[in-house]
C-alpha positions in Angstrom: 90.8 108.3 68.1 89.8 109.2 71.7 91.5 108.1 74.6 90.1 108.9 78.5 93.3 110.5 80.1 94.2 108.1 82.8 97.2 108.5 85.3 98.4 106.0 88.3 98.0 107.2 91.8 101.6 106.3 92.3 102.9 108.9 89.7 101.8 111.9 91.4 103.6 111.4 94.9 104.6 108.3 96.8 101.8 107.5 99.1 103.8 107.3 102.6 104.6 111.2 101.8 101.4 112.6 99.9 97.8 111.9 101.0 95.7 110.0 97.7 93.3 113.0 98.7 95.7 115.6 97.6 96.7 113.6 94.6 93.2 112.8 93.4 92.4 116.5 93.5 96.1 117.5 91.5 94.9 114.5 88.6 91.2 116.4 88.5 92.5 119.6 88.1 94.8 118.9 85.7 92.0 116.6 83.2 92.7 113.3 84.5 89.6 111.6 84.5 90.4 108.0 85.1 93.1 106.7 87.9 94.8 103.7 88.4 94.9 103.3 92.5 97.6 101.3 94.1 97.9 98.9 96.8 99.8 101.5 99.0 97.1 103.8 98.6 94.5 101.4 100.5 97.1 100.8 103.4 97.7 104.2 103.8 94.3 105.3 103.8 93.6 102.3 106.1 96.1 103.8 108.6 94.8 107.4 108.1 91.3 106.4 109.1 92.6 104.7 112.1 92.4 101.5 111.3 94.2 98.1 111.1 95.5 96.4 108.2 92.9 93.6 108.5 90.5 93.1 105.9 87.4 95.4 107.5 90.3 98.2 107.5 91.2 97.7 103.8 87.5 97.7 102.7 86.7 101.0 104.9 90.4 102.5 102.9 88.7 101.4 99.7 85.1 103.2 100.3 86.6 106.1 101.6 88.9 106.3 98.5 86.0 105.6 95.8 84.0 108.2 97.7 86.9 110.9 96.9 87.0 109.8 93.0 83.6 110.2 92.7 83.7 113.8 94.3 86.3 114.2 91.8 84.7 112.2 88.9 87.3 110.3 88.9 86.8 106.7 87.6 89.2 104.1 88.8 90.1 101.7 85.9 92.9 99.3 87.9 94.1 98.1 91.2 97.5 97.4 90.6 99.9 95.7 91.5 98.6 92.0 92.4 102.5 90.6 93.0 104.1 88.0 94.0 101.6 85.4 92.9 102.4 83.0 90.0 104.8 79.9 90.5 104.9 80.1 94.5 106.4 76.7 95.7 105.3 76.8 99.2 101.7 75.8 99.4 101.0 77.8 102.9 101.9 81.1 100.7 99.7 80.0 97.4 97.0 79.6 99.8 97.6 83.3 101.5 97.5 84.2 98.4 94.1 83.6 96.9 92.8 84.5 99.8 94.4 87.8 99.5 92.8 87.9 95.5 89.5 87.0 97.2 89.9 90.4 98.9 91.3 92.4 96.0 88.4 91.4 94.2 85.9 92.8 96.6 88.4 96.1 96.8 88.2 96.3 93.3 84.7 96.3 93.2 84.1 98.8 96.0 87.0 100.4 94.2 84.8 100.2 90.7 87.9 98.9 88.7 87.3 96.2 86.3 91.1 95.5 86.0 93.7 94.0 88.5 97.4 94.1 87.5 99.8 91.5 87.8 103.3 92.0 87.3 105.4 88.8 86.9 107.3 87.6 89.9 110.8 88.6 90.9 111.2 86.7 93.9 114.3 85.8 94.2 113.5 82.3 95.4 110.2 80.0 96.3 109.3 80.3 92.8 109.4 78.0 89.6 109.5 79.2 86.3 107.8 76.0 84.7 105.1 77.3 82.6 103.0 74.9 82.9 102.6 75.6 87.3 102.2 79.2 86.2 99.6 78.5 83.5 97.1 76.5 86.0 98.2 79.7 88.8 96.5 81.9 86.2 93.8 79.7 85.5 92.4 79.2 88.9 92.8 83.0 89.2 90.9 83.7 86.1 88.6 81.6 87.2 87.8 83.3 90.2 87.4 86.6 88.6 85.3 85.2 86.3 82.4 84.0 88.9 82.1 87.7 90.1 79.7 90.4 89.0 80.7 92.3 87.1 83.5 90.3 85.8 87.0 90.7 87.5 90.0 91.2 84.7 93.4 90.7 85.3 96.3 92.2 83.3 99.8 90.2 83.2 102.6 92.3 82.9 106.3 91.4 82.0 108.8 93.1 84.2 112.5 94.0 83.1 113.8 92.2 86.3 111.5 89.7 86.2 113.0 85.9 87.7 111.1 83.7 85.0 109.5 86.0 82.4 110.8 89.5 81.8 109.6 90.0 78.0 106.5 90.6 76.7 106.6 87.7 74.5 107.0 85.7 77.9 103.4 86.8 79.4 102.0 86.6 75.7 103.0 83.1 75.4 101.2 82.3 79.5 98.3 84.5 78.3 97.6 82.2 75.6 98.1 79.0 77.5 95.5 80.4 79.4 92.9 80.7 77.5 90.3 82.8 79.3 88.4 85.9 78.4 89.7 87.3 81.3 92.9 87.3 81.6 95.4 89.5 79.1 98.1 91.7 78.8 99.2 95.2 80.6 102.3 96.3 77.8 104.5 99.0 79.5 106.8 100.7 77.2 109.3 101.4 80.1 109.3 97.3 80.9 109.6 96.8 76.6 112.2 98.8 75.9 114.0 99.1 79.3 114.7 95.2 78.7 115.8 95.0 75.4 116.7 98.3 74.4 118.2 100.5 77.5 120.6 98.8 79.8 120.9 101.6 82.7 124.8 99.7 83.3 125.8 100.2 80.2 128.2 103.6 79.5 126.0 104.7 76.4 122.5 103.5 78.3 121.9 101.2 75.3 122.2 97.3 74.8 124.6 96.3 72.4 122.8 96.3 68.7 119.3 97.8 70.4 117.5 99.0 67.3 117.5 95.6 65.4 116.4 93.8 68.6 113.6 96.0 69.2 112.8 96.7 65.5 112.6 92.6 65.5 110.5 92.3 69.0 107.7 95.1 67.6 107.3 93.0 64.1 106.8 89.7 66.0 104.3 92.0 68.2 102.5 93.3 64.9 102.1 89.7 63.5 101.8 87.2 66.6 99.7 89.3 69.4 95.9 89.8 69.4 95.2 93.2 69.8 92.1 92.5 71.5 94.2 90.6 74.6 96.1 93.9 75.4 93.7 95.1 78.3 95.9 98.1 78.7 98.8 100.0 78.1 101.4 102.6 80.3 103.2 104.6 78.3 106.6 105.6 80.4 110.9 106.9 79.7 113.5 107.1 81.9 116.3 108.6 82.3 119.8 108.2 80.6 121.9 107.7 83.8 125.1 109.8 84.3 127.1 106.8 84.5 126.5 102.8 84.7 124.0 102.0 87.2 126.7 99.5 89.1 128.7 99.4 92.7 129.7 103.2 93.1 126.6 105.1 91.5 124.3 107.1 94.6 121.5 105.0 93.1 123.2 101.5 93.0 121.6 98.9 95.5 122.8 95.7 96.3 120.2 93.4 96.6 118.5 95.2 93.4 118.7 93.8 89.9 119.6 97.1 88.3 116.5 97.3 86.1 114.6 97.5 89.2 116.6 100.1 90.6 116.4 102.5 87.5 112.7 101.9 87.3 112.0 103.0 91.4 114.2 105.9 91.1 114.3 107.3 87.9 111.7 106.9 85.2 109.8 109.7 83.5 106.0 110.3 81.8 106.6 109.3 77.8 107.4 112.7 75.3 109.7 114.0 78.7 113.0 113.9 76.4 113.6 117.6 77.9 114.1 116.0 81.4 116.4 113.1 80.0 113.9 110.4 78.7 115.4 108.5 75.5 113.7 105.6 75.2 112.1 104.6 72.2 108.5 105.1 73.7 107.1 106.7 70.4 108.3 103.6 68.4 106.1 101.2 70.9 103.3 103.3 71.1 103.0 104.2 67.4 103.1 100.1 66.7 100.1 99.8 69.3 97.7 102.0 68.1 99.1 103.2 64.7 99.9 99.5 63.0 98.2 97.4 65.3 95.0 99.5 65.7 94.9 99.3 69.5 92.1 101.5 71.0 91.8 100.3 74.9 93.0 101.9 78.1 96.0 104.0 77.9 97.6 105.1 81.5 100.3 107.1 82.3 103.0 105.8 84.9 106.0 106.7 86.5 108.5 106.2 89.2 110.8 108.7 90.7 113.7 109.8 93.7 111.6 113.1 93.5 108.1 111.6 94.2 109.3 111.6 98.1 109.7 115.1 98.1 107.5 116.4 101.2 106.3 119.9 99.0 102.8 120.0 99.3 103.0 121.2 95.3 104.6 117.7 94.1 101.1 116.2 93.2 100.2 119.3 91.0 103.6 119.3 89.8 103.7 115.7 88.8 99.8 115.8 87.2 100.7 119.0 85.7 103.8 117.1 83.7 101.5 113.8 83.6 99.1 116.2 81.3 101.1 117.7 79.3 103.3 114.1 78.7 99.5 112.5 77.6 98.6 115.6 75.3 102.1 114.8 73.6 101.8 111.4 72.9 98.0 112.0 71.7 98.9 114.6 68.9 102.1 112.4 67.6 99.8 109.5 67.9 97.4 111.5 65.4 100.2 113.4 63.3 101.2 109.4 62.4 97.7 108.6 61.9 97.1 111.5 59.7 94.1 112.9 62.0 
């Protein structure tokens, strides 16, 4: 069982504060040798090149950022995230936004990633959930990846705050509506269990009756998903919150579904239990690759409060924890395994 140690960009410093130079060299150093790169990362390299945010600007970002990878041999896997797209009423806005795809798709390729990453939408409004409108959305995208060379994938993930679909089973279900070699699944465990497991607004951190709902959600996984339509998966915690994420807490925003709120400021790398992590990540991850035999991409991703910090040694610091999270969850990945 080998797995190429992948981290996101994102999860080693925010990208308004730390340069993607200085965090490409922290993921090298520390035996990263795959990245996920993020959308930020191309608009802030655009602006530190000195140029606009027009398409020549993005695609100058992009070869300048491939150029550092490969001085790092450093592979980018996925350009994440792709949002905003699926069930847009407004036509104007659908339009914008397969024209922006058009351009993600030649930033991927400069890029070298095979993968872009979709989370489902949380717009608050302009959207329809009828599956059917996001179905053909996907389609027509899939198509489009699938007329360029080399193939362009795209990963559908299921967000915790998500305005339609905010399960897994809810992307699993468009995924196969969809029909296309292209198109899959990105699981995240912090998205899994952060939805129907950990409730940050909850006193104890932890839906009512979690470990039958998730026990029941990972046996409908083991008998009803196709393995081979999991293009990847980001193992992630968070923290157990002080108190209820609601009006009152430092951290509570307004105009935030709380889910969201927990996940931008206060997620963890998996196996981080020691800085507060107590979600059932081993549980989901050992049902991946130990039951279901998943063997694909495996990336490590986190948000934090702390990723703003303006130390210059945040990027080692978080690659440094990124490592050692990865090593942990390969050796009780192998311990279950019997490797």
């Amino acid at each position: 069982m080998d797995f190429e140690p992948t981290i996101a960009s994102v999860s080693l410093g925010d990208p308004s504060v730390h340069p993607i130079a200085t965090r490409l060299s922290a993921a090298a150093c520390h035996g990263f040798t795959q990245v996920e790169i993020v959308e930020a990362d191309l608009l802030e390299q655009t602006k530190a090149l000195g140029f606009d945010r027009s398409e020549y600007g993005q695609v100058q970002a992009a070869k300048s950022i491939r150029a550092l990878c490969d001085n790092h041999r450093l592979k980018v896997k996925v350009l994440q995230p792709f949002w905003f797209y699926e069930g847009l009423l407004d036509k104007a806005e659908r339009l914008a936004k397969i024209k922006k795809l058009e351009l993600w798709m030649k930033l991927a390729a400069i890029l070298g990633a095979r993968i872009i990453q979709i989370p489902t939408n949380w717009l608050a409004r302009g959207t329809t959930g009828d599956v059917e409108v996001i179905v053909q959305d996907m389609i027509e995208m899939s198509g489009l990846g699938l007329k360029q060379d080399p193939v362009i994938y795209f990963a559908y993930e299921g967000v915790a705050w998500g305005t339609h679909l905010d399960t897994w089973q809810g992307t699993w279900e468009i995924v196969k509506r969809v029909d296309r070699s292209n198109f899959g699944l990105c699981l995240d465990t912090f998205h899994i269990a952060g939805r129907v497991w950990g409730d940050p607004t909850a006193p104890s951190g932890i839906n009512e009756d979690a470990d039958r709902v998730l026990d029941d959600s990972l046996e409908e996984m083991v008998r009803s998903l196709d393995v081979d339509k999991i293009f990847y998966v980001q193992p992630g915690d968070a923290e157990r919150l002080d108190r209820p994420l609601v009006p009152g807490h430092t951290l509570y925003t307004e105009d935030q579904k709380p889910r969201m709120t927990w996940s931008r400021n206060a997620r963890l790398f998996a196996f981080e239990q020691d800085r507060g992590g107590y979600l059932p990540v081993q549980k989901i991850m050992e049902t991946l690759v130990v039951r279901m035999g998943y063997r694909g991409l495996i990336s490590a991703e986190m948000f934090s409060r702390h990723l703003f910090d303006p130390r210059p040694e945040v990027p080692a610091e978080f690659a440094s924890r990124g490592a050692q999270s990865y090593r942990n969850m390969i050796e009780a990945l192998h311990r279950q395994l019997g490797s």
